[in-house]
DRENPA-3360 file (N, C-alpha, C; in nm, 2 decimals, always signed):
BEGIN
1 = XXXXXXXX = +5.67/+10.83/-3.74/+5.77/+10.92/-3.80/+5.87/+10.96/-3.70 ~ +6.01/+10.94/-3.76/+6.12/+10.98/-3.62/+6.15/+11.10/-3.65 ~ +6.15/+11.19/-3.62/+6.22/+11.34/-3.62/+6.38/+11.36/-3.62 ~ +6.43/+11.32/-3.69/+6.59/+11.32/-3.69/+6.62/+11.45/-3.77 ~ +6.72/+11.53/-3.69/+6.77/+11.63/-3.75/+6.91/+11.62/-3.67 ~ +7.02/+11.66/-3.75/+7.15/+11.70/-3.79/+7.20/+11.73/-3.91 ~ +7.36/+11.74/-3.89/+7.43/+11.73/-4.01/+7.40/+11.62/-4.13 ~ +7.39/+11.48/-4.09/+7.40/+11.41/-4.16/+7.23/+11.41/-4.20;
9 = XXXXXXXX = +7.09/+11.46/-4.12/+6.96/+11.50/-4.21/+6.92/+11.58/-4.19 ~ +6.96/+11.71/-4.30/+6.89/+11.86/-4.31/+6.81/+11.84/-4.38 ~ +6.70/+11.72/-4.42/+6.55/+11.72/-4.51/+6.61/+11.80/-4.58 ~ +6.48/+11.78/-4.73/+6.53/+11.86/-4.85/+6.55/+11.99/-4.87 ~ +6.63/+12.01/-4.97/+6.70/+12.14/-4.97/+6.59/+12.26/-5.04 ~ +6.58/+12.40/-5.01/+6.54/+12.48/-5.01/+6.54/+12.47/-5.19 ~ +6.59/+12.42/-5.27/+6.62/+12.40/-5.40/+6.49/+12.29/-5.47 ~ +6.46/+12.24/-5.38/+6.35/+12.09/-5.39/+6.22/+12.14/-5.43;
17 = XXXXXXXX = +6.20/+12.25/-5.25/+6.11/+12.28/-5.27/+6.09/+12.40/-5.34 ~ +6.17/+12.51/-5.41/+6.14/+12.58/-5.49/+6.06/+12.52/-5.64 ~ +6.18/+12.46/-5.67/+6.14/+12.36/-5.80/+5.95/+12.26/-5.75 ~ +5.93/+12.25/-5.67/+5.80/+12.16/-5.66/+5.68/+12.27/-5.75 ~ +5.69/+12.41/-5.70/+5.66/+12.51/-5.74/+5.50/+12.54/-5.68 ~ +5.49/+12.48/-5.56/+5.38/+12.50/-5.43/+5.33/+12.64/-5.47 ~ +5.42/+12.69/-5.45/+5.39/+12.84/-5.40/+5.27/+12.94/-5.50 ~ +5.33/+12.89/-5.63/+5.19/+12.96/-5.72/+5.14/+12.89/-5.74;
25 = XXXXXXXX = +5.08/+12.81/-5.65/+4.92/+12.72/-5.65/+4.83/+12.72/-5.53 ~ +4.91/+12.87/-5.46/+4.84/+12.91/-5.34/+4.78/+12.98/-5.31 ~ +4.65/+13.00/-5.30/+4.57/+13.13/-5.24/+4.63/+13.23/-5.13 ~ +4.61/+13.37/-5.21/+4.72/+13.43/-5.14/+4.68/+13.49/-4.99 ~ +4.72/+13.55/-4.94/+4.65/+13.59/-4.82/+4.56/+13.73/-4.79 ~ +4.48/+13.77/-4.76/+4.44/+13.91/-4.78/+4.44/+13.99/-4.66 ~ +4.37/+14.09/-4.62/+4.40/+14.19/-4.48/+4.36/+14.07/-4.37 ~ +4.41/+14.13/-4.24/+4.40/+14.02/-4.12/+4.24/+14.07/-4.09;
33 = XXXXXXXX = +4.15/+14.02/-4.09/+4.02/+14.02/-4.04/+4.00/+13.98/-3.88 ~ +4.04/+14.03/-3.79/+4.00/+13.98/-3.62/+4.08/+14.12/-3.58 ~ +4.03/+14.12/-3.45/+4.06/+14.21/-3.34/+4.21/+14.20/-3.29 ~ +4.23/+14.06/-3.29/+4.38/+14.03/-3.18/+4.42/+13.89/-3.32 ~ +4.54/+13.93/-3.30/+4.63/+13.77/-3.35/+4.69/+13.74/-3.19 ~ +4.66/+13.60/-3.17/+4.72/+13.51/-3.09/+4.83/+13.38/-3.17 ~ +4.95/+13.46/-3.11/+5.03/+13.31/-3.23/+5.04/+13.22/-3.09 ~ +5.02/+13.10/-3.05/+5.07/+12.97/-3.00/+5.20/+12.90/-3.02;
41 = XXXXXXXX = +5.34/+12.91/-2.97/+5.43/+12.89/-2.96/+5.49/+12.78/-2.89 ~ +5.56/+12.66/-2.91/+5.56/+12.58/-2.82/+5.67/+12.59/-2.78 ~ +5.78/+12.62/-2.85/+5.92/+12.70/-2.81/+5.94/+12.86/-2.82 ~ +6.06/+12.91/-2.77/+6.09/+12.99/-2.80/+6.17/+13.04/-2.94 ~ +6.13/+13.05/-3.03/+6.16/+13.07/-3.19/+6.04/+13.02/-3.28 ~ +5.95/+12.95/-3.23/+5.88/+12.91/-3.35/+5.81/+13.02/-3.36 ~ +5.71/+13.07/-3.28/+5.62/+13.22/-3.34/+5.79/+13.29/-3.46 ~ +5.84/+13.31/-3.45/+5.91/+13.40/-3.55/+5.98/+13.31/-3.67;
49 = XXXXXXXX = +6.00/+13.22/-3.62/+6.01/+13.13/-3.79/+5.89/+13.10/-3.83 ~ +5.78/+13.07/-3.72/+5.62/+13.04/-3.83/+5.53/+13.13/-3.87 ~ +5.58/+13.24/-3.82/+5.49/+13.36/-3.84/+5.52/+13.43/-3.83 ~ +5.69/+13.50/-3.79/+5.71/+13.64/-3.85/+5.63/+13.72/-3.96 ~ +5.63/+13.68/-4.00/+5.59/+13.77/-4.13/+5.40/+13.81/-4.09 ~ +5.34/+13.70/-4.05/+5.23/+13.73/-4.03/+5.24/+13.85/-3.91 ~ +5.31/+13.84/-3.78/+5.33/+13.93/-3.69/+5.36/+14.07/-3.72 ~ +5.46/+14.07/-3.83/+5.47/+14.22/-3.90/+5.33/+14.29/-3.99;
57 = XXXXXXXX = +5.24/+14.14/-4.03/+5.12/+14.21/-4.07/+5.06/+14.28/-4.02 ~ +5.03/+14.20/-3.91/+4.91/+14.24/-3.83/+4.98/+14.39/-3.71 ~ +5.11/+14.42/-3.73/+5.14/+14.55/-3.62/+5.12/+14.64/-3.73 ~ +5.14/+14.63/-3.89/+5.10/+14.75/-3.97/+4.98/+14.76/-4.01 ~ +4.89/+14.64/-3.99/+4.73/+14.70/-3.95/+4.67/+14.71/-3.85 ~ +4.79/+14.73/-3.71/+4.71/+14.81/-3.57/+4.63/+14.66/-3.53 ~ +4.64/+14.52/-3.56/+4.60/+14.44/-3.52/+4.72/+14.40/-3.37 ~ +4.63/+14.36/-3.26/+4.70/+14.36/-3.14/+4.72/+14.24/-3.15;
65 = XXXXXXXX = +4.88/+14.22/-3.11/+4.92/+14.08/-3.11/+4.96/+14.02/-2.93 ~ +4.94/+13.90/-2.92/+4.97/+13.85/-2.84/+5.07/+13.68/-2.87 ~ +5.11/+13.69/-2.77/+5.23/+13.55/-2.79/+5.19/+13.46/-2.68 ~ +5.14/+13.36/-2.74/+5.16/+13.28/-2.57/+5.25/+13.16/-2.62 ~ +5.40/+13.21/-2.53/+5.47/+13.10/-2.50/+5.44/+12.97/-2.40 ~ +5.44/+12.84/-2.46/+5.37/+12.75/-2.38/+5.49/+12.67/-2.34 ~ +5.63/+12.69/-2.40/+5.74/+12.62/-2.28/+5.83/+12.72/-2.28 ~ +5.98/+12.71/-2.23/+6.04/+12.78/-2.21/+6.15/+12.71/-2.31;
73 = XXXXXXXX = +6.14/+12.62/-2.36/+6.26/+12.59/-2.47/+6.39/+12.48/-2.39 ~ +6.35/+12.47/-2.23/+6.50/+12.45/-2.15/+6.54/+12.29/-2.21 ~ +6.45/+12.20/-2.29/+6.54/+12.12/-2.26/+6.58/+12.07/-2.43 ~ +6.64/+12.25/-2.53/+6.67/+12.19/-2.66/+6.81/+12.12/-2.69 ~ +6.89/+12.10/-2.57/+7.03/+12.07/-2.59/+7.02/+11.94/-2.49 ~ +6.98/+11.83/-2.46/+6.93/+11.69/-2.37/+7.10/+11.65/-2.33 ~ +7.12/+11.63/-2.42/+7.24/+11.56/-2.43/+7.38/+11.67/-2.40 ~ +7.37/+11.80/-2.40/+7.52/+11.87/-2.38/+7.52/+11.88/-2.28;
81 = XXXXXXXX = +7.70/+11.92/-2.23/+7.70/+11.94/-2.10/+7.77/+12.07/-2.08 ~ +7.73/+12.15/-2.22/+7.78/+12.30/-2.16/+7.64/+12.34/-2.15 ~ +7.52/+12.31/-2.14/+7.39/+12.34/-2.13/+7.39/+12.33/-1.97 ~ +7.46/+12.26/-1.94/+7.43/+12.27/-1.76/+7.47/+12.40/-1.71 ~ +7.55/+12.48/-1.79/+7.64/+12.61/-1.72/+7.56/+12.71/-1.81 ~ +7.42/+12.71/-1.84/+7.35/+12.83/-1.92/+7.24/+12.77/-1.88 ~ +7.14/+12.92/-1.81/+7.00/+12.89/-1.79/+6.90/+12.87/-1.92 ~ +6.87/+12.79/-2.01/+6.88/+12.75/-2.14/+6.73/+12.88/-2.12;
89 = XXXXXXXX = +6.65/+12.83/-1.99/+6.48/+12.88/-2.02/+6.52/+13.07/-2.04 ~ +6.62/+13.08/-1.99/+6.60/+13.24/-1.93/+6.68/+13.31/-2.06 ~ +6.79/+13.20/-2.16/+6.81/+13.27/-2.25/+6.75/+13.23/-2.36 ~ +6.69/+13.13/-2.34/+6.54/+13.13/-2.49/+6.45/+13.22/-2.46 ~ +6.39/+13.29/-2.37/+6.31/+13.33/-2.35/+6.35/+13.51/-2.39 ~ +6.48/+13.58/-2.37/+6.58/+13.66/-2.39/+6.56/+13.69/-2.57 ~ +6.60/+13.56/-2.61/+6.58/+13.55/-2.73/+6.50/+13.59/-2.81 ~ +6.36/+13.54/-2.79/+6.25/+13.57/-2.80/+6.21/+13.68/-2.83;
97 = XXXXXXXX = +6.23/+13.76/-2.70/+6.17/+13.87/-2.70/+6.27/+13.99/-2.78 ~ +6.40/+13.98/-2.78/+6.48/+14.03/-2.91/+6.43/+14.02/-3.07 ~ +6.41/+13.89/-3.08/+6.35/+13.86/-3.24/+6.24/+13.91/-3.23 ~ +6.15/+13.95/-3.16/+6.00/+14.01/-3.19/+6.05/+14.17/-3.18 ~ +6.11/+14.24/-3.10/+6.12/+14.37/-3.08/+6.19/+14.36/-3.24 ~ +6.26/+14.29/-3.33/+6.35/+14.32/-3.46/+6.24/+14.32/-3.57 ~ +6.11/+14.23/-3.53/+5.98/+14.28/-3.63/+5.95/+14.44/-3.64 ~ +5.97/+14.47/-3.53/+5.92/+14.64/-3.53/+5.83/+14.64/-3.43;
105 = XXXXXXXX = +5.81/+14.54/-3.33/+5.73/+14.52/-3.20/+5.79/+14.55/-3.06 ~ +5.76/+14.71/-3.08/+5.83/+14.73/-2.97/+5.82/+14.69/-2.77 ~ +5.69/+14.64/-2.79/+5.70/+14.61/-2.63/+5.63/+14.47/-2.67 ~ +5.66/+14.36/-2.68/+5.59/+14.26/-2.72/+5.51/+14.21/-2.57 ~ +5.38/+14.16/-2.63/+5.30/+14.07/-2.49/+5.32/+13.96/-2.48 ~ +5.41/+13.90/-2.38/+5.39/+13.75/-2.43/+5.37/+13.67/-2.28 ~ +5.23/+13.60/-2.33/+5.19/+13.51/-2.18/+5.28/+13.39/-2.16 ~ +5.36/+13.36/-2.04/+5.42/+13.24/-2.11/+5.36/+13.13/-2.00;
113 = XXXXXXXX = +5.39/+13.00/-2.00/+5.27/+12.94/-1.95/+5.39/+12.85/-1.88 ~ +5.49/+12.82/-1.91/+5.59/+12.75/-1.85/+5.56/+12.57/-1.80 ~ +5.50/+12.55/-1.94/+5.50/+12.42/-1.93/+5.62/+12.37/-1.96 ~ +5.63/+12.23/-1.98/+5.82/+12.13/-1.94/+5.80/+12.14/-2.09 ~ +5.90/+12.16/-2.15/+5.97/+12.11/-2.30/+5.95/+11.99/-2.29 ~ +5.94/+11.94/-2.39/+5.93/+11.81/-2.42/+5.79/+11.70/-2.38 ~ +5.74/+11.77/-2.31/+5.61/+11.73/-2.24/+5.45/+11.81/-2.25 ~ +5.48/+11.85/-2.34/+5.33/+11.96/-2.37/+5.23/+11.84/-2.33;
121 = XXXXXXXX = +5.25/+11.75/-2.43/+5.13/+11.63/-2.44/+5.13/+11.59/-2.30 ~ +5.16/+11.55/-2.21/+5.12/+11.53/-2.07/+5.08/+11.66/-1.98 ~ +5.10/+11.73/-2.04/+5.00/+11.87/-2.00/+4.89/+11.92/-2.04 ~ +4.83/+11.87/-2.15/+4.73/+11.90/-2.21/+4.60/+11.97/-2.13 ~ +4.57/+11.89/-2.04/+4.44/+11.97/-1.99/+4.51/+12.10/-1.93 ~ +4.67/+12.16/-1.88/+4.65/+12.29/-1.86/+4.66/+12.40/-1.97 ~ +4.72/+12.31/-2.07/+4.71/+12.41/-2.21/+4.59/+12.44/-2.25 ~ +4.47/+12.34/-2.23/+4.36/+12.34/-2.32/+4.28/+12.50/-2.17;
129 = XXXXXXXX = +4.33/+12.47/-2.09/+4.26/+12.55/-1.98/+4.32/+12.71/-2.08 ~ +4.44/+12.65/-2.04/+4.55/+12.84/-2.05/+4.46/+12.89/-2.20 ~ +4.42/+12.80/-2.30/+4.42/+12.88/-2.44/+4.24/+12.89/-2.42 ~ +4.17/+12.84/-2.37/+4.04/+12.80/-2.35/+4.01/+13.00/-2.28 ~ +4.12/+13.03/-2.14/+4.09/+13.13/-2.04/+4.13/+13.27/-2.18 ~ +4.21/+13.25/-2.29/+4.31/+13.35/-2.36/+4.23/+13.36/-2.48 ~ +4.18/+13.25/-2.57/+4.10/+13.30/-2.68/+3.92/+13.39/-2.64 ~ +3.95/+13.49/-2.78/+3.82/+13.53/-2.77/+3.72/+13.48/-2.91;
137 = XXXXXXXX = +3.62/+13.52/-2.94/+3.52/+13.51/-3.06/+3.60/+13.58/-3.21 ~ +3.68/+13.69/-3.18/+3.68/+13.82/-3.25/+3.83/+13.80/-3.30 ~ +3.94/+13.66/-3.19/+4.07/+13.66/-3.29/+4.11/+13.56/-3.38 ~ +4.21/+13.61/-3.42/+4.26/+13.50/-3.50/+4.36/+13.43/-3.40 ~ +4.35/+13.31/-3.39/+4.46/+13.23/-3.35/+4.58/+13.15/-3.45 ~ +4.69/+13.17/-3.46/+4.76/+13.08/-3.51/+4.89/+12.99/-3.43 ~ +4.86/+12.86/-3.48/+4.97/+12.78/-3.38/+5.01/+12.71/-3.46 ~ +5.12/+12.58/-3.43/+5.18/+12.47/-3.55/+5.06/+12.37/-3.59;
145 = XXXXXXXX = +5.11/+12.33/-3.69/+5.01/+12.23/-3.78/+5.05/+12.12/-3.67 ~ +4.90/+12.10/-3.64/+4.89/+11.94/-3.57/+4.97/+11.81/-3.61 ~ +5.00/+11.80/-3.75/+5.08/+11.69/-3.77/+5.25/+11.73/-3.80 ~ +5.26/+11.87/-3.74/+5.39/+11.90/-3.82/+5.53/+11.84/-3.75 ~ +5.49/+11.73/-3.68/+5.63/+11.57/-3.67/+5.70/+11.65/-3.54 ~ +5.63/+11.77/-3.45/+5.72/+11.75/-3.31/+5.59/+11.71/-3.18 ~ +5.64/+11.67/-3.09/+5.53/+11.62/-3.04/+5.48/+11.73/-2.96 ~ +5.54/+11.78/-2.95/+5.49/+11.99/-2.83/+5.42/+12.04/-2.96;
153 = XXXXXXXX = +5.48/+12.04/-3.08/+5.39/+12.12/-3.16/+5.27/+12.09/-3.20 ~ +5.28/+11.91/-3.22/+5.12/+11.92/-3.24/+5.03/+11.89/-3.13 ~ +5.08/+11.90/-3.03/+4.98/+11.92/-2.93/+4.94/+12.03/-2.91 ~ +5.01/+12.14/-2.94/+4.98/+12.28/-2.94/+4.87/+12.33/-3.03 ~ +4.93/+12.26/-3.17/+4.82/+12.26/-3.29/+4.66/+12.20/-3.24 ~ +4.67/+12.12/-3.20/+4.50/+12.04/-3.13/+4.48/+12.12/-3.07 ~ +4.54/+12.18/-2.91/+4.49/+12.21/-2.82/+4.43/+12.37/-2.87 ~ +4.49/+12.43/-2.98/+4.50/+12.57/-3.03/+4.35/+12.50/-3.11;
161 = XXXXXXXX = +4.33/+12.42/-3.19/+4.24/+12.41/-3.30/+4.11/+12.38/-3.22 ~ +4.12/+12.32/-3.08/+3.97/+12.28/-3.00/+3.94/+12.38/-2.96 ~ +4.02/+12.49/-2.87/+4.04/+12.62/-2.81/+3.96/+12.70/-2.91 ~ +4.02/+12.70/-3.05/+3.96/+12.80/-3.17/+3.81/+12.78/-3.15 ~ +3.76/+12.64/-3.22/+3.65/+12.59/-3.21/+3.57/+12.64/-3.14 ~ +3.60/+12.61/-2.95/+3.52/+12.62/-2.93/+3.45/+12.75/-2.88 ~ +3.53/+12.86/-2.89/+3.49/+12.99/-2.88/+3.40/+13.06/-2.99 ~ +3.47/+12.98/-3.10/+3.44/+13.08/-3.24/+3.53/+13.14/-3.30;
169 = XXXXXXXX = +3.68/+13.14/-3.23/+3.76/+13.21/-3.32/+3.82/+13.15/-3.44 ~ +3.88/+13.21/-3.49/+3.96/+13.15/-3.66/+4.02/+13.12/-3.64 ~ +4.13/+13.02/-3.68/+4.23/+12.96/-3.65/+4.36/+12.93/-3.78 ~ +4.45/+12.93/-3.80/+4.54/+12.93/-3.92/+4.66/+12.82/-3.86 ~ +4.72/+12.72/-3.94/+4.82/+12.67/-3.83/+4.98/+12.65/-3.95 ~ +5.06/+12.76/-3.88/+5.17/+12.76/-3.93/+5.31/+12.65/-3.93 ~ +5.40/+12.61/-4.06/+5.46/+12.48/-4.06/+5.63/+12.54/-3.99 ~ +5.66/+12.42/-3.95/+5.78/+12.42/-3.89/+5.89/+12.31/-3.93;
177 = XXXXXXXX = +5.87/+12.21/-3.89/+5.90/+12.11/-3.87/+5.90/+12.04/-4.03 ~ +5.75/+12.03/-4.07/+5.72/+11.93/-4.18/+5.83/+12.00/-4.28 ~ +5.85/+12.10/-4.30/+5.93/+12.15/-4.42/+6.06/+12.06/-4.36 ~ +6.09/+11.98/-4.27/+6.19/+11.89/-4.26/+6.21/+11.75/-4.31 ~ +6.05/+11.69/-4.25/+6.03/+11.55/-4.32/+5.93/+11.56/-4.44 ~ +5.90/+11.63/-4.48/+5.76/+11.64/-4.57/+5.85/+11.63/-4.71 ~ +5.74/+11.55/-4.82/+5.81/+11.51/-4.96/+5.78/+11.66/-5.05 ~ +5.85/+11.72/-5.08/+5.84/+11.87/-5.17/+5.75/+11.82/-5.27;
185 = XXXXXXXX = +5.77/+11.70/-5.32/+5.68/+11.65/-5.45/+5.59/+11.59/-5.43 ~ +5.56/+11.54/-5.33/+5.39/+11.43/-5.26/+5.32/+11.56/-5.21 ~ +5.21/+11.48/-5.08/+5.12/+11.54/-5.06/+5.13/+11.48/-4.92 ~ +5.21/+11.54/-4.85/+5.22/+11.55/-4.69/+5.15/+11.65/-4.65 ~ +5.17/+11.74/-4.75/+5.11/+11.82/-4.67/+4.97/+11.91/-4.77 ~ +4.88/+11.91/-4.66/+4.72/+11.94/-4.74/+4.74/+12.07/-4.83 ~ +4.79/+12.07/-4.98/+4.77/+12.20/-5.05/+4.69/+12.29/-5.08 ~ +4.57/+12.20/-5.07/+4.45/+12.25/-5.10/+4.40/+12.35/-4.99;
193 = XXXXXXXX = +4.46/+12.34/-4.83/+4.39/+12.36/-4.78/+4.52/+12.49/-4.71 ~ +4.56/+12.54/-4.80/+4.69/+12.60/-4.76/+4.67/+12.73/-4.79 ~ +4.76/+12.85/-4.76/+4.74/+12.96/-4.80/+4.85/+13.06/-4.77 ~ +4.90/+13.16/-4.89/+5.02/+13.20/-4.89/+5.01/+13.37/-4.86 ~ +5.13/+13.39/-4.75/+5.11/+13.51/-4.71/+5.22/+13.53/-4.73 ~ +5.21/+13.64/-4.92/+5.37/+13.70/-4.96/+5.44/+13.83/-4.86 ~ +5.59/+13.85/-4.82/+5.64/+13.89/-4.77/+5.73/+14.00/-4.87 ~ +5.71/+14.13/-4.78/+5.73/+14.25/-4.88/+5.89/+14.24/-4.83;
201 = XXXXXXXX = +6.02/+14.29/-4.93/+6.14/+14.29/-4.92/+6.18/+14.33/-4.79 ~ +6.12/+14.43/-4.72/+6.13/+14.48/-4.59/+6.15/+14.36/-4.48 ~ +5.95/+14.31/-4.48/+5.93/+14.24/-4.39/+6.00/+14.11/-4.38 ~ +6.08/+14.09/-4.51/+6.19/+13.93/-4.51/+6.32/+14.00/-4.44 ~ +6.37/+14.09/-4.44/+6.48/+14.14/-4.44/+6.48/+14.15/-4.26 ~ +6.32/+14.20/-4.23/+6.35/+14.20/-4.06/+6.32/+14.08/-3.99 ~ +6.28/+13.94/-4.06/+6.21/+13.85/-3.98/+6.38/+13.77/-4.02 ~ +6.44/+13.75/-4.09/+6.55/+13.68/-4.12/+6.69/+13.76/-4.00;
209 = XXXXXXXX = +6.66/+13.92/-3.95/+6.76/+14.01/-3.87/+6.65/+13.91/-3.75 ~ +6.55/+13.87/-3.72/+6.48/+13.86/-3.61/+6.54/+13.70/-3.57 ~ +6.57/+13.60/-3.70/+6.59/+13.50/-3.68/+6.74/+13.47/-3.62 ~ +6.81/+13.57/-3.64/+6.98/+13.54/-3.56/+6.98/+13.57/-3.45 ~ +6.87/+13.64/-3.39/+6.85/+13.64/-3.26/+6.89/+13.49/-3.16 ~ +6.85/+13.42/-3.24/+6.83/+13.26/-3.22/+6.94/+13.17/-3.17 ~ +7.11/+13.26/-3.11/+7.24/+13.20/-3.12/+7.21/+13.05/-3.05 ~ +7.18/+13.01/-2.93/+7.16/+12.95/-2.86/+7.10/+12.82/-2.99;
217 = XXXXXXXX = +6.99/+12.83/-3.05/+7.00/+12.73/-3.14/+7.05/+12.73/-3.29 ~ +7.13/+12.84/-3.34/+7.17/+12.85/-3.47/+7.34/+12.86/-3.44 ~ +7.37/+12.83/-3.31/+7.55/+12.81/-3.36/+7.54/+12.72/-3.23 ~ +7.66/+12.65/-3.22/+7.69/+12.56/-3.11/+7.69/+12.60/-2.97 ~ +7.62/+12.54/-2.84/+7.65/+12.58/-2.73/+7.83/+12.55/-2.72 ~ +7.88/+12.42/-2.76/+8.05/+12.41/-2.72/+8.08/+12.38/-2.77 ~ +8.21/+12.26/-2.81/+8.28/+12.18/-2.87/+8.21/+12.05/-2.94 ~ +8.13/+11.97/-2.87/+8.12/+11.86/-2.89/+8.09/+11.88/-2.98;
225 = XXXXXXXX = +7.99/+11.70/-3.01/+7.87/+11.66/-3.09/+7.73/+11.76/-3.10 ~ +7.75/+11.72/-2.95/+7.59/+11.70/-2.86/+7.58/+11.82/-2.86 ~ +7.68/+11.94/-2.88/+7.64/+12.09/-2.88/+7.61/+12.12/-3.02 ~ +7.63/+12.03/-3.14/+7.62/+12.16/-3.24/+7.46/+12.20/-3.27 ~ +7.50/+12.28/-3.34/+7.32/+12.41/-3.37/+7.18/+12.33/-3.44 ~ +7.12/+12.34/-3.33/+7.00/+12.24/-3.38/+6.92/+12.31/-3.45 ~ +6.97/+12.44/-3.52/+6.92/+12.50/-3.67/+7.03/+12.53/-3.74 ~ +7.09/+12.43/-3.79/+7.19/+12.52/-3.88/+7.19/+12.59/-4.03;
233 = XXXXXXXX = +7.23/+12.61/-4.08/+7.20/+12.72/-4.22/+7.08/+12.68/-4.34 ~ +7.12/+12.54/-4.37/+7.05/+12.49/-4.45/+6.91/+12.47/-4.41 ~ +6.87/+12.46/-4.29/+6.73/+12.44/-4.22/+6.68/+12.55/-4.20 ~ +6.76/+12.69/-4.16/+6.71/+12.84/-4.13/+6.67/+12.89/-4.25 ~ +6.72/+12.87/-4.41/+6.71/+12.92/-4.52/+6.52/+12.89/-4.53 ~ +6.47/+12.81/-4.46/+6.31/+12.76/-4.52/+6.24/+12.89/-4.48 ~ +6.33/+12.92/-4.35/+6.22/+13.05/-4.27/+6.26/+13.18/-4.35 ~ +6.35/+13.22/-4.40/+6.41/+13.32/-4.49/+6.32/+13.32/-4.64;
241 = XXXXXXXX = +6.22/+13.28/-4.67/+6.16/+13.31/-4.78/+6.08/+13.42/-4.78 ~ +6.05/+13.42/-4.93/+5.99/+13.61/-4.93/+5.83/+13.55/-4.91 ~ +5.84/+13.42/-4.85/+5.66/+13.41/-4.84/+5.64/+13.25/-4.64 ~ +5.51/+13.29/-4.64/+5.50/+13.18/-4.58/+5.34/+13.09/-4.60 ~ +5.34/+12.97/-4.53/+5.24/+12.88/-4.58/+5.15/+12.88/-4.46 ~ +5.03/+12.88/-4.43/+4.93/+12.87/-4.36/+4.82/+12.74/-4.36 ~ +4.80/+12.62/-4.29/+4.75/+12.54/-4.35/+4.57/+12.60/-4.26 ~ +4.47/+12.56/-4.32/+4.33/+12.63/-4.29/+4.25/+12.53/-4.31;
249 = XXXXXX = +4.29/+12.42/-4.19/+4.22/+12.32/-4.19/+4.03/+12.34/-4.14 ~ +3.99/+12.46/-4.09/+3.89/+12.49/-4.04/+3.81/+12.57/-4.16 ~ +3.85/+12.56/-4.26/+3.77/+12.60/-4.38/+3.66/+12.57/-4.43 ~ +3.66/+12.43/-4.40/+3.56/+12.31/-4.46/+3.45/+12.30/-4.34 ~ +3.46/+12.40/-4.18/+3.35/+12.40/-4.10/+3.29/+12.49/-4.12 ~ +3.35/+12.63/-4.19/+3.30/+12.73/-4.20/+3.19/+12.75/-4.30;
% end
């Protein structure tokens, strides 16, 4: 599967998937049960488009959160050449920590591990070390769905789901991506094994002020091609819903 995103493919429209009607065929979500949430991050913006909303759960039940950023985001613009005149890592990472303090997180923790963009997967044994040294028995971890079509993400997703494993912790793995290539009407994605954590008008209203944080990939670095917004409106609208999807592939060990 190629990952193509631009203008000419913003995957289906937020319209598609309303109409599929997923959402009320999904077990909903109930209090956070662990000591710590750990969300797994493989850029800077995914914990807050895949899990904002879970993030704002867990600070209004006194659940301690932690972020481990596993790259720094530097290489989302390959091709521009006003990216050479912006330290991409030092203002994704800027970013970041803006959209979390706009959940209502005022001093956020976040480990960042400063692996290469683009290269998680040739890093693997220090991720599996970094999440192996960071999970405990008693959290919840959440990271991207292992098949969710980027290749940092689902490396993140395995390395987060062996990590879970092998400690004992719980694991939940939030979508990103697939809501790009995934068929609103098939079965790309496991429903069964899915679960919906509704978002109170509040918590949509600060995770969507958290996601404009994001200029660096929601408006153009320059002129060109090669600069324009590798989220533009139509693709940001998925993370703006009053709910999100959790897939709980570790159900069936439990």
């Amino acid at each position: 599967m190629a990952l193509i995103v631009d203008h000419e493919h913003l995957g289906p429209s937020e319209a598609r998937w309303d109409a599929a009607g997923h959402r009320e065929q999904l077990a909903s979500f109930g209090p956070i049960e662990a000591r710590r949430l750990v969300v797994v991050s493989p850029h800077p913006d995914d914990e807050v488009l895949g899990a904002g909303g879970l993030i704002q759960a867990a600070l209004s039940q006194n659940v301690l959160v932690e972020v481990v950023a596993v790259t720094d985001g530097e290489a989302s613009h390959p091709r521009s050449t006003a990216a050479t005149t912006i330290d991409l890592a030092r203002t994704r990472s800027d970013e970041s920590r803006v959209a979390l303090s706009r959940l209502g997180w005022r001093e956020p923790l976040i480990t960042r591990l400063h692996l290469p963009d683009g290269s998680v997967l040739a890093h693997r044994d220090q991720l599996d070390r970094a999440l192996a040294g960071i999970l405990l028995a008693d959290d919840l971890c959440v990271a991207p769905w292992r098949r969710d079509g980027h290749p940092d993400h689902d490396a993140c997703g395995e390395s987060a789901l062996a990590a879970s494993r092998a400690v004992g912790a719980r694991m939940l793995e939030y979508l990103v991506w697939a809501w790009h290539w995934a068929d609103p009407e098939g079965f790309d994605i496991p429903w069964r094994q899915c679960r919906r954590l509704d978002l109170t008008r509040r918590a949509r209203a600060h995770k969507r002020w958290a996601t404009a944080a994001f200029e660096s990939q929601t408006r153009p670095l320059g002129p060109g091609l090669e600069d324009a917004a590798i989220l533009p409106a139509p693709l940001m609208r998925r993370f703006w819903r009053s709910y999100e999807v959790y897939v709980d592939e570790m159900a069936s060990t439990r």
